[in-house]
C-alpha positions as CSV (number, residue, x, y, z in Angstrom):
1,X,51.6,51.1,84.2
2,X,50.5,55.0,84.8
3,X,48.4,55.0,81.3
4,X,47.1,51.5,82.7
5,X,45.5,53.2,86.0
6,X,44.6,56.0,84.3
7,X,42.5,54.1,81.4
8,X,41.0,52.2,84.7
9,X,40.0,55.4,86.5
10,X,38.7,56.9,83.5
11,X,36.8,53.6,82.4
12,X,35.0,53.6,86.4
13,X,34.2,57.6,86.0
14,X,32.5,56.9,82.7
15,X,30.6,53.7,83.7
16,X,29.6,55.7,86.9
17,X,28.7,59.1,84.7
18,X,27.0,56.8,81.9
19,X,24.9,54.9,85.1
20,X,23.9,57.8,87.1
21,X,22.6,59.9,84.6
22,X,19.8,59.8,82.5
23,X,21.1,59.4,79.0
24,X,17.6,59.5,76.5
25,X,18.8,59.5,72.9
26,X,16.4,62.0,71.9
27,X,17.8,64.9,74.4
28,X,20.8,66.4,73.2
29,X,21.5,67.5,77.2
30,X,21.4,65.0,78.9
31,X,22.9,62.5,76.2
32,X,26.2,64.3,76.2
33,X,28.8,64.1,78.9
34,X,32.1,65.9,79.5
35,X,34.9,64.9,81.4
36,X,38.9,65.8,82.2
37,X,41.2,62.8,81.6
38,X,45.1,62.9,81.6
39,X,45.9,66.1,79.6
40,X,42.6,65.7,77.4
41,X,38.7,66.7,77.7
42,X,36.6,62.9,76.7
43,X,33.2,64.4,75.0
44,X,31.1,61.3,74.8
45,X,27.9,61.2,72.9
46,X,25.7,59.0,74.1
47,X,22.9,60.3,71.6
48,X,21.5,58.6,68.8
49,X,22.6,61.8,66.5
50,X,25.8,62.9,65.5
51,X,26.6,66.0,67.5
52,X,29.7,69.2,66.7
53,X,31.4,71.0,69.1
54,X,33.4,73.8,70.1
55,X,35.7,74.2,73.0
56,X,37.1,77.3,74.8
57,X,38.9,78.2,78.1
58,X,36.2,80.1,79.7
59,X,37.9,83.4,79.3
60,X,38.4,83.1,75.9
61,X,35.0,82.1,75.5
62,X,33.5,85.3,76.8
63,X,35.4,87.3,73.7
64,X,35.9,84.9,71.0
65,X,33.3,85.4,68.1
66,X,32.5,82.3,66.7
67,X,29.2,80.4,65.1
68,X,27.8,76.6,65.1
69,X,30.0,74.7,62.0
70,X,29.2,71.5,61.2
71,X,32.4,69.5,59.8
72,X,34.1,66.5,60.0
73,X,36.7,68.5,62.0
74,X,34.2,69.0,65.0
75,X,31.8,66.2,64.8
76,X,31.3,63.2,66.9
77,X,29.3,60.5,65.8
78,X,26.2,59.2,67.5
79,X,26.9,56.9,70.4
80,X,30.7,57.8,70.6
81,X,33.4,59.9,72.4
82,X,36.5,61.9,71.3
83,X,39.5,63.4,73.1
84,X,41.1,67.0,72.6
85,X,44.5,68.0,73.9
86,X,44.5,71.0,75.9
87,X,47.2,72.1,72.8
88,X,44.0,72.2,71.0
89,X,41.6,74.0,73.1
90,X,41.5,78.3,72.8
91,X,42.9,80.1,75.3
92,X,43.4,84.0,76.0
93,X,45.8,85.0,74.3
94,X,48.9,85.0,75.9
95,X,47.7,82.0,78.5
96,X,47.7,78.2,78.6
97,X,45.0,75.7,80.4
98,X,46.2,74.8,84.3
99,X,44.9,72.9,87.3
100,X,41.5,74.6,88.1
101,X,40.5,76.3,84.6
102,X,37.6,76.7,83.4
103,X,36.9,74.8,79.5
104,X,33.4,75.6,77.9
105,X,32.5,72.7,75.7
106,X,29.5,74.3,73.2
107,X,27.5,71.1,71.1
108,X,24.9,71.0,68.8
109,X,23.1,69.0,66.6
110,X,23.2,69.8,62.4
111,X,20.2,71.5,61.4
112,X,18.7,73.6,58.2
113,X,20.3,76.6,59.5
114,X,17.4,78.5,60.6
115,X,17.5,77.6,64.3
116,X,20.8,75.8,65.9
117,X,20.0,75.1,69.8
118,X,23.3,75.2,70.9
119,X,24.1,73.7,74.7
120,X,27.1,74.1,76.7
121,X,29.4,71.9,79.4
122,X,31.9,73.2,81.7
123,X,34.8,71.0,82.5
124,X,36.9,72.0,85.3
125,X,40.5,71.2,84.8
């Protein structure tokens, strides 16, 4: 019954996300929504693109030393979502994501490799 109401309350915060914003398939920012849901950050793509993405507790983010990959691992195809567990997002070392953190979710489209506009959400936990 609990995963029931929470699959409700996560269905009317999408359709009220997906209806109040503008979602144009040809901008990557505004056709990409990020959201906390039951243990898990929902990335939805709401692009006509495939997007890839990278997700870091905010402190980690300001020290981790990373670049824009683009594998099956971190992609989400156009016009759909997909969850990550907490488990699975970086932290500082030594910490793990609570009530009120900070997660930096970094996307981008695939592109010849000479210039990657990369874009960022914050979800607050």
């Amino acid at each position: 019954m609990k995963t029931l109401i929470y699959s409700f309350i996560t269905i009317i915060l999408l359709l009220l996300v997906s209806c109040s914003l503008s979602t144009d398939p040809n901008n990557i920012q505004s056709s990409v929504q990020a959201i906390s849901d039951s243990g898990q950050i929902l990335i939805i793509n709401f692009s006509d693109n495939d997007i890839y993405f990278a997700a870091f507790e905010s402190n980690m983010a300001a020290v981790v030393n990373w670049s824009p990959l683009c594998n099956e691992e971190n992609k989400i195809r156009s016009n759909s979502s997909r969850r990550i567990n907490f488990s699975k997002i970086e932290c500082y070392p030594g910490s793990t994501l609570k009530a009120g953190d900070r997660v930096i979710i970094y996307y981008w489209q695939k592109s010849d490799g000479t210039n990657t506009e990369v874009h960022s959400k914050v979800v607050i936990l």
